[in-house]
Residue, then its C-alpha position, 0 to 999 in steps of 0.5 A: x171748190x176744194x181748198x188749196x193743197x198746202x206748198x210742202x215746202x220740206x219736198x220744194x228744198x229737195x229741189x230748190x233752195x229756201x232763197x228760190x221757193x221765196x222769190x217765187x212767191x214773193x215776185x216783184x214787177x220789174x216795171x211801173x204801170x203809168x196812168x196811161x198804161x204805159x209799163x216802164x221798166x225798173x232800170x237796174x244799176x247792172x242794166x245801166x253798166x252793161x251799157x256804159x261798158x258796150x252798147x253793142x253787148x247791152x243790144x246783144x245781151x237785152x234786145x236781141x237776146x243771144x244766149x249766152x252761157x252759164x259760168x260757174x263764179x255766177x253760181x258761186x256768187x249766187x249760193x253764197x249771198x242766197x244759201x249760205x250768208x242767208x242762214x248764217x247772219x241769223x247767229x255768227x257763233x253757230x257751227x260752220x260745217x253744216x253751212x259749208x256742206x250745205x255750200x257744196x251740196x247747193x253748187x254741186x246741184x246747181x251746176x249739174x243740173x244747168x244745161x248752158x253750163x261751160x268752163x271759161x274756154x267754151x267746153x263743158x265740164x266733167x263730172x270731176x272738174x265738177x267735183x273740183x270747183x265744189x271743193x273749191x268753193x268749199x275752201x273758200x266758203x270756209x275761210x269767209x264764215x270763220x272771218x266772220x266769226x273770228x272778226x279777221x280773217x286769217x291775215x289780220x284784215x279786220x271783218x266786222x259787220x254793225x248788227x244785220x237786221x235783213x237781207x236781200x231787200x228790195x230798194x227803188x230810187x225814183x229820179x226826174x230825168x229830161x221830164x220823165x220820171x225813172x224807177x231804178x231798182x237793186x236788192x242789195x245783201x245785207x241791211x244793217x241796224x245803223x242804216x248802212x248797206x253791204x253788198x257781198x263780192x265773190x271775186x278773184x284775187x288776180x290783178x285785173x279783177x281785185x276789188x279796190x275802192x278804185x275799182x268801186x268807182x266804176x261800178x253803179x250798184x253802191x249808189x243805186x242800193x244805198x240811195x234807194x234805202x235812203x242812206x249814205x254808208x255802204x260797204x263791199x264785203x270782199x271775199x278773194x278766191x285765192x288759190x295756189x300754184x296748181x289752181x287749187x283753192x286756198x283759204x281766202x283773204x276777206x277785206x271790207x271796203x266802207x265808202x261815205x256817199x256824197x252830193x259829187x258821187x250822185x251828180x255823177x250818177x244821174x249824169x250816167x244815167x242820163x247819159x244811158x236814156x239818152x242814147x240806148x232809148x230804153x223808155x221807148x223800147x229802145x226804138x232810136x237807140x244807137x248800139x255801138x261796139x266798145x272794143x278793147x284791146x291788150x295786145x294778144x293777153x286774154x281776158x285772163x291776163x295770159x297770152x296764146x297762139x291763138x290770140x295772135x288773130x285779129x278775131x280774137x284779140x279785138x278785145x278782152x273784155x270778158x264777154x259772152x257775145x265776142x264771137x258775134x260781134x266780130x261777125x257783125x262789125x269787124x270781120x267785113x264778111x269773113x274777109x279779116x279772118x285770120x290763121x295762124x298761116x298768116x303770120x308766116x312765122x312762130x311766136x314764142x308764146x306759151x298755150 
């Protein structure tokens, strides 16, 4: 028998990213093989909010599998935790414009080659908006690393990290809920020297999405990641894509949110999650679970906070939810056959709204 060629690892980068070609070799079973054979899955804190936040989209999302799109602030989010922060934790002093060209070549790459690419309104992207969002990045990836380096970003907020000494670990927290024992599991971006977790946020700075202690609170992943490596302080490593008036990107504001973990903040937490393997059944392959829709409205805003024409029909202001699988639930519960469909012709009159 010949031996095994050697991975060329220097040809895979062409294609893949170090972070990609690691996690291929390295898999890691998302499921416990109990005695009688049974697989249990691992529940992640992002499966467990998907729920809390609609059961209808969780159904859409992990039973019926629609598809749904690719968005380019995922990419982003990806590239900076597995490309950039990963080359650049290993020395803070280093020169940044290599890492900064190498996030923009990685973005670029990825987004020209993800076929279920689409902007935020549902239509493909140009090779120039391509170019645009790449340059974007590279304003934002800039102002996160010189934060880094200089201890504050560029409006003071201080930016200091305890000593890193791994990222991108697996953590699992094994609970005891109604009898059955759970495994959830996070891979959270940063461990430090002193125990503390971090987990890095790529996020907009408008209102609805800025990322607060308040809105810490709603989220899972700080309580399941610092939990699973048995320890009691974690942090949010913030980066706000700000941009200016003619959405073009400006050097960001990086802040960084540290929160103590208490015995209420895990109470709370297995309430949840019990709350969540009750009613979506997932121990059982979901078979008497109950997936109701979880519709919110804000009068005819978007998602995005603006209002147009458009919003003004029911199909489309049911809900603001950022949610790939809006289309689909109107059809299934609430467009009784078509029936509610409306048009603009509906209203008999214009509203003054901007498009």
């Amino acid at each position: 028998m010949s031996e095994e060629k050697p991975i060329d690892y220097t040809e895979e980068r062409k294609k893949k990213d170090s972070f990609q070609i690691w996690k291929e070799k390295n898999p890691v079973p998302y499921y416990t093989v109990m005695p009688d054979g049974r697989k249990e899955p691992h529940l992640s804190p992002s499966r467990i909010k998907q729920y809390m936040d609609c059961p209808w989209a969780y159904a859409a999302d992990r039973i019926m599998k629609l598809p749904k799109p690719m968005k380019s602030y995922l990419m982003m989010g990806n590239v900076l935790d597995e490309v950039v922060f990963e080359e650049f934790r290993h020395d803070f002093t280093q020169p940044i414009d290599d890492l900064v060209h190498l996030a923009y070549e990685s973005l670029k790459q990825r987004m020209e080659e993800e076929p279920d690419l689409v902007k935020n309104d549902g239509t493909p992207y140009a090779p120039h908006e391509i170019i645009k969002e790449c340059n974007s990045f590279r304003t934002w990836v800039r102002g996160f690393l010189e934060a880094l380096q200089n201890g504050q970003d560029h409006e003071g907020h201080p930016v200091r990290l305890p000593q890193v000494t791994d990222t991108q670990t697996d953590a699992f927290w094994k609970l005891n809920i109604d009898g059955r024992e759970v495994t959830l599991r996070g891979r959270p971006d940063i461990i430090h020297a002193d125990g503390s977790v971090t987990d890095i946020k790529m996020a907009s700075a408008a209102a609805p999405w800025i990322w607060t202690e308040g809105r810490i609170h709603s989220e899972l992943q700080w309580i399941v990641y610092s939990q699973g490596l048995n320890s009691n302080k974690f942090r949010y490593l913030v980066l706000d894509k700000r941009v200016n008036k003619d959405r073009t990107a400006k050097k960001p504001t990086v802040r960084v949110i540290t929160i103590d973990i208490t015995p209420k903040d895990v109470e709370i937490f297995k309430e949840k999650l019990t709350t969540f393997l009750r009613n979506s059944d997932v121990l059982n392959n979901h078979k008497n679970g109950v997936f109701p829709p979880k519709p919110e409205y804000n009068g005819i805003a978007t998602g995005f906070g603006w209002a147009s024409k458009k919003q003004m029909l029911s199909q489309n202001n049911f809900c603001n939810k950022l949610c790939d699988f809006k289309e689909e639930c109107w059809k299934q519960n609430f467009s009784a056959n078509g029936t509610r469909n409306q048009t603009l012709d509906d209203y008999g009159y214009d509203l003054t709204i901007r498009d």
